[in-house]
ZANUTI-462565 format. One record per residue (C-alpha): residue in one letter; z, y, x; residue number from 1. Coordinates in steps of 0.02 Angstrom, whole numbers, plus 50000, padded with zeros to 5 digits. Example, Ala and Ser with C-alpha at 12.3 -4.5 7.8 and 13.67 -1.06 7.14 Angstrom:
2
+---+-------+-------+-------+-----+
! r !    zz !    yy !    xx !   k !
+---+-------+-------+-------+-----+
! A ! 50390 ! 49775 ! 50615 !   1 !
! S ! 50357 ! 49947 ! 50684 !   2 !
+---+-------+-------+-------+-----+
//
This chain:
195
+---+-------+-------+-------+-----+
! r !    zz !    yy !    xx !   k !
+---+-------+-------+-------+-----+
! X ! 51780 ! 48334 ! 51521 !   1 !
! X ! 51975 ! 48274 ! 51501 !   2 !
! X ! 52065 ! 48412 ! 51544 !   3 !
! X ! 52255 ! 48416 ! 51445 !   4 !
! X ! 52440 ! 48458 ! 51515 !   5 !
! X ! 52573 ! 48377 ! 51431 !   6 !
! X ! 52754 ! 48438 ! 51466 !   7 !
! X ! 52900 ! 48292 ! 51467 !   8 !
! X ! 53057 ! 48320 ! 51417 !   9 !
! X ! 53142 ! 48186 ! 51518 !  10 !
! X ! 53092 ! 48104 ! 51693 !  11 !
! X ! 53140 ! 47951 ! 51651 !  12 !
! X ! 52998 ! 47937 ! 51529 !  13 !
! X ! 52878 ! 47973 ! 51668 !  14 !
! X ! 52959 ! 47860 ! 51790 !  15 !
! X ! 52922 ! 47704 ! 51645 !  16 !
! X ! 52751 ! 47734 ! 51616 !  17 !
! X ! 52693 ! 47775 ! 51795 !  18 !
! X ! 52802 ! 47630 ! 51869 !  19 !
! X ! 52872 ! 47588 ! 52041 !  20 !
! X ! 52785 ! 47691 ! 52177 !  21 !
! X ! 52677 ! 47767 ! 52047 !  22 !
! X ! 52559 ! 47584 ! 52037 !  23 !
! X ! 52533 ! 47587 ! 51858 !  24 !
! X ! 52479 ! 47790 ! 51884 !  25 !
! X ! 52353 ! 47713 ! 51998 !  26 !
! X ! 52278 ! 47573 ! 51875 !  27 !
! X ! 52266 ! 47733 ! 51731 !  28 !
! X ! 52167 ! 47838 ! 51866 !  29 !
! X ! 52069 ! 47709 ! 51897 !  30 !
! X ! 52021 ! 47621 ! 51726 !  31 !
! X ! 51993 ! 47796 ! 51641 !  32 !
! X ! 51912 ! 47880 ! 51788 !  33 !
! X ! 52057 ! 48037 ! 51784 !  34 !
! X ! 52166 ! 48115 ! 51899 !  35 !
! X ! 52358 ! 48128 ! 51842 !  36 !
! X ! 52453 ! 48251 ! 51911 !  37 !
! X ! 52638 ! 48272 ! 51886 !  38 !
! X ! 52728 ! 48430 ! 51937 !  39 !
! X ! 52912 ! 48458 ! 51859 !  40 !
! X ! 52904 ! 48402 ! 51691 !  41 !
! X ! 52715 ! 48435 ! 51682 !  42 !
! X ! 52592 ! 48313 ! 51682 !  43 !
! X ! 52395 ! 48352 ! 51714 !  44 !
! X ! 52270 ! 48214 ! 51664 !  45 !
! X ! 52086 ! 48304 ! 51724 !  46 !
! X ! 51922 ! 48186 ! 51701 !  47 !
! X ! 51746 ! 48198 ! 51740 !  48 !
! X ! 51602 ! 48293 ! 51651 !  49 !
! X ! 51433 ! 48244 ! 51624 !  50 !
! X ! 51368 ! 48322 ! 51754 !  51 !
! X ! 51279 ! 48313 ! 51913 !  52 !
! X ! 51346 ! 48354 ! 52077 !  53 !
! X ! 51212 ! 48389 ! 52208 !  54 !
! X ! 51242 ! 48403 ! 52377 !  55 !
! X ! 51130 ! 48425 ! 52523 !  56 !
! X ! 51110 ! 48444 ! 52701 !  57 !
! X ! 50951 ! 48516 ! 52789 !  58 !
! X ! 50893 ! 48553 ! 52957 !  59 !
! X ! 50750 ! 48666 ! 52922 !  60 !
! X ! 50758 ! 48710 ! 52739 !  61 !
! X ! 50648 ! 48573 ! 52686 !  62 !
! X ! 50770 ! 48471 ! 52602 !  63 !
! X ! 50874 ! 48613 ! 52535 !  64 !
! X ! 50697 ! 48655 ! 52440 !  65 !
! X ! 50692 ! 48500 ! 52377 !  66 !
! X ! 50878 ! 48488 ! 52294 !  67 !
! X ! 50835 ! 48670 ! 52234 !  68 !
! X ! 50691 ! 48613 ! 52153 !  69 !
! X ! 50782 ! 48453 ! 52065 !  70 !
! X ! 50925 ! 48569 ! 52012 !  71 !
! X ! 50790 ! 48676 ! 51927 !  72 !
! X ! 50732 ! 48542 ! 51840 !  73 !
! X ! 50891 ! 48472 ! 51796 !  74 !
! X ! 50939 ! 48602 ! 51701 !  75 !
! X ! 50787 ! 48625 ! 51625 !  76 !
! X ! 50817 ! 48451 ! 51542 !  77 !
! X ! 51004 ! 48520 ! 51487 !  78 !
! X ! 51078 ! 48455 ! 51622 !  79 !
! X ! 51245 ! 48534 ! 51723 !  80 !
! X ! 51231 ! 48542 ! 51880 !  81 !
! X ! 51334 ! 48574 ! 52037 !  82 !
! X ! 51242 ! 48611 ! 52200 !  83 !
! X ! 51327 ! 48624 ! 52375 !  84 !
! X ! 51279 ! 48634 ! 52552 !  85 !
! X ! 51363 ! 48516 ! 52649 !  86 !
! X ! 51317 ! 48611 ! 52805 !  87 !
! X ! 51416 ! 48754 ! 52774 !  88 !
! X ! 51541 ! 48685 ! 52614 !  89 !
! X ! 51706 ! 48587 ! 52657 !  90 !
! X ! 51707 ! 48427 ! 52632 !  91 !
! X ! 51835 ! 48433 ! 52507 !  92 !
! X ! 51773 ! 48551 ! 52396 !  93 !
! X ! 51633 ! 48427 ! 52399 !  94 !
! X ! 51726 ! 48281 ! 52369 !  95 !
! X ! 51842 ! 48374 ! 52229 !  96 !
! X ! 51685 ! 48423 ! 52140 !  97 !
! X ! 51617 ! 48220 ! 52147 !  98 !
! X ! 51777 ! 48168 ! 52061 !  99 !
! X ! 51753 ! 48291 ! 51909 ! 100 !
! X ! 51556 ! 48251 ! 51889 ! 101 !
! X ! 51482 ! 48113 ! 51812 ! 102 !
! X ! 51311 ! 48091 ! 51911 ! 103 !
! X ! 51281 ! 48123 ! 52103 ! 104 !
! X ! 51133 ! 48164 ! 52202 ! 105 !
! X ! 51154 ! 48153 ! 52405 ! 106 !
! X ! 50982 ! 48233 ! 52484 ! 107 !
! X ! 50983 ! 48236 ! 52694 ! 108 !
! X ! 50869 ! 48221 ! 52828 ! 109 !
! X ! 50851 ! 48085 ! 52964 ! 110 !
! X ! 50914 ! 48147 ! 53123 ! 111 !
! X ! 50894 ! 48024 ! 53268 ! 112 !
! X ! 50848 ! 47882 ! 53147 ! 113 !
! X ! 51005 ! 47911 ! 53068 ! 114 !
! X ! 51059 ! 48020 ! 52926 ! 115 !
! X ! 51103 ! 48209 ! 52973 ! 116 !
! X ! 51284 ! 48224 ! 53030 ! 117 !
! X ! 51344 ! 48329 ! 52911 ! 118 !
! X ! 51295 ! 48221 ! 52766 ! 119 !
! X ! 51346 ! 48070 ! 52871 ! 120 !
! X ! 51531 ! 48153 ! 52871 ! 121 !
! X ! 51532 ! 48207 ! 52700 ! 122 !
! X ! 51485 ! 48016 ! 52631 ! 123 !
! X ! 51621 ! 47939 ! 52753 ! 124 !
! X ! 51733 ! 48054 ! 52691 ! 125 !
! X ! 51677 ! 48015 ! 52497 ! 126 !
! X ! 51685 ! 47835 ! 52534 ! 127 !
! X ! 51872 ! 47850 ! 52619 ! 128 !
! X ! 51913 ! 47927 ! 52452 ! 129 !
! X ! 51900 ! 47780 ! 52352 ! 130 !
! X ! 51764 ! 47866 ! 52217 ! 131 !
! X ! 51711 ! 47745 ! 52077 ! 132 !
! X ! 51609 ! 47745 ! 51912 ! 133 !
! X ! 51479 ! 47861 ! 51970 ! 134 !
! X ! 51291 ! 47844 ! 51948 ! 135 !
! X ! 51222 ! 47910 ! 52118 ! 136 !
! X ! 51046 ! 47953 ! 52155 ! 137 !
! X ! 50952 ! 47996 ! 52346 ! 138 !
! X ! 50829 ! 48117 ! 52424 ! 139 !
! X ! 50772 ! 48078 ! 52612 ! 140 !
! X ! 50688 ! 48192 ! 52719 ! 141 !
! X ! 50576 ! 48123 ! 52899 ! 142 !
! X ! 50451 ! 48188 ! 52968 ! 143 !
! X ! 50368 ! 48014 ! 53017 ! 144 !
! X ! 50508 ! 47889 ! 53003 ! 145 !
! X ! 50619 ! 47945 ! 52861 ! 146 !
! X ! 50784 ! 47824 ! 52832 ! 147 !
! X ! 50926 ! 47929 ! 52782 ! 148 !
! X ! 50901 ! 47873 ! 52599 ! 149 !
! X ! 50917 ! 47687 ! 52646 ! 150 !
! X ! 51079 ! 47719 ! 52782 ! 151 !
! X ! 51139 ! 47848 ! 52631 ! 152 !
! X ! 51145 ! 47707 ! 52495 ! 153 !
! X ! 51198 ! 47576 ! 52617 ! 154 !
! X ! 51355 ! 47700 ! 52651 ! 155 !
! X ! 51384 ! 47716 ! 52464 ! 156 !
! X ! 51347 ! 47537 ! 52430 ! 157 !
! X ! 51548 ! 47501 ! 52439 ! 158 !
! X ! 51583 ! 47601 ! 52307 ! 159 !
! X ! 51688 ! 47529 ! 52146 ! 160 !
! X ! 51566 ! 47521 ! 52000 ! 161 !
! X ! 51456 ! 47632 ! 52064 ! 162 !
! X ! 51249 ! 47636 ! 52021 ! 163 !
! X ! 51094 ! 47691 ! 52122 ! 164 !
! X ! 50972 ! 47782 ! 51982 ! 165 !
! X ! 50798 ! 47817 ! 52008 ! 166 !
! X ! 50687 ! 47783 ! 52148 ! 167 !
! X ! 50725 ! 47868 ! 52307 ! 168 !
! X ! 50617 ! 48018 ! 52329 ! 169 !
! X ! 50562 ! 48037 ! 52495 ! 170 !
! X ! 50503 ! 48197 ! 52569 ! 171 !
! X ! 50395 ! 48203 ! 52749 ! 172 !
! X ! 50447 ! 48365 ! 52814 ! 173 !
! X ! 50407 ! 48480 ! 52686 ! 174 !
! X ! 50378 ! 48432 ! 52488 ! 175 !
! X ! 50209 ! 48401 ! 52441 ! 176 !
! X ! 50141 ! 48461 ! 52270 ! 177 !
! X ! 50078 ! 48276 ! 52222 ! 178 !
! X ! 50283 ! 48235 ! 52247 ! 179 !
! X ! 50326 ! 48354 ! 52100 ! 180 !
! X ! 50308 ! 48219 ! 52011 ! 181 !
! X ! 50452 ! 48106 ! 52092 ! 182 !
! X ! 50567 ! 48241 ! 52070 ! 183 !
! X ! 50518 ! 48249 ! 51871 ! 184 !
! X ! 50536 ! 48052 ! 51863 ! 185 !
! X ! 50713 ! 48082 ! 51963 ! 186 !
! X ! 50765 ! 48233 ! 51829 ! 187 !
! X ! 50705 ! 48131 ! 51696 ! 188 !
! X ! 50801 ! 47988 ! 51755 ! 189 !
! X ! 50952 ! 48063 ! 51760 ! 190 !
! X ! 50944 ! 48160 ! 51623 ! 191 !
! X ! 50909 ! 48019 ! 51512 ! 192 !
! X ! 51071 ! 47902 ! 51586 ! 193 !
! X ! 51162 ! 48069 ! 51539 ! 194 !
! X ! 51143 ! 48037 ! 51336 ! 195 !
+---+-------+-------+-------+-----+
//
């Protein structure tokens, strides 16, 4: 993870390499995948980690078992993970943590053949953000018409160079031992694109 503060002596110098309106500021955040800060004659440059940032949304704890479950075997492989429940979690601490990991995992349930409204917030509000250069990976949950994964990535789809990993793991209700397996091939996918 980038994470340096550099202190300036002079303004001007800042003014020159950030340009007009801060645009060039705006092409560095967005080539290098950093957030620059600039506070008195600071400047903060933070990046992401390799990492994954999991967040979740479930009605009946179903889905929350499944992230939990992933996470466990995340880490297992090595793998950093940040888990949040966007049920209860702000949005933007959420949203800050997506910026500063490499790898994200959405996992929701479909409510009224859509995807469950607190998830549904929490992508619009990702997508409004402008996030880019993320691999991005789904869990659905429906009990006999599950298609939260396919509205999820269809949300996310706008993203700037932005990847769908791994198959979509869908869960009917509650997880199934025989779907262990999908969440090993998910793990293992990430994992993997993490080297």
């Amino acid at each position: 993870m980038i994470d340096k503060t550099i202190e300036v002596e002079r303004m001007e110098h800042v003014i020159s390499v950030f340009g007009s309106f801060d645009q060039n500021l705006r092409i560095i955040e967005n080539e290098l995948s950093v957030k620059v800060l600039d506070r008195d004659n600071m400047i903060h440059i933070c990046g992401e980690e390799e990492s994954v940032m999991l967040a979740y949304a479930s009605v009946y704890g179903h889905t929350e078992n499944a992230a939990n479950i992933l996470a466990v075997k995340l880490v297992e492989r090595g793998v950093k993970v940040r888990m949040f429940d966007a049920s209860v979690t702000p949005a933007s601490n959420i949203i800050s943590a997506a910026f500063r990991c490499s790898h994200l995992v959405f996992a929701a349930p479909t409510y009224n053949a859509g995807v469950f409204v607190k998830m549904e917030d929490l992508l619009h509000d990702l997508v409004n953000h402008g996030l880019q250069n993320r691999k991005i990976a789904v869990i659905e949950n429906g009990s006999w018409a599950p298609t939260s994964g396919k509205l999820m990535r269809d949300m996310l789809a706008g993203l700037k160079k932005c990847e769908f990993i791994g198959e979509n793991v869908t869960v009917r209700s509650s997880l199934a031992e025989d779907q262990l397996a999908e969440l090993d091939a998910l793990a293992d996918v990430i994992a993997e694109d993490m080297k």
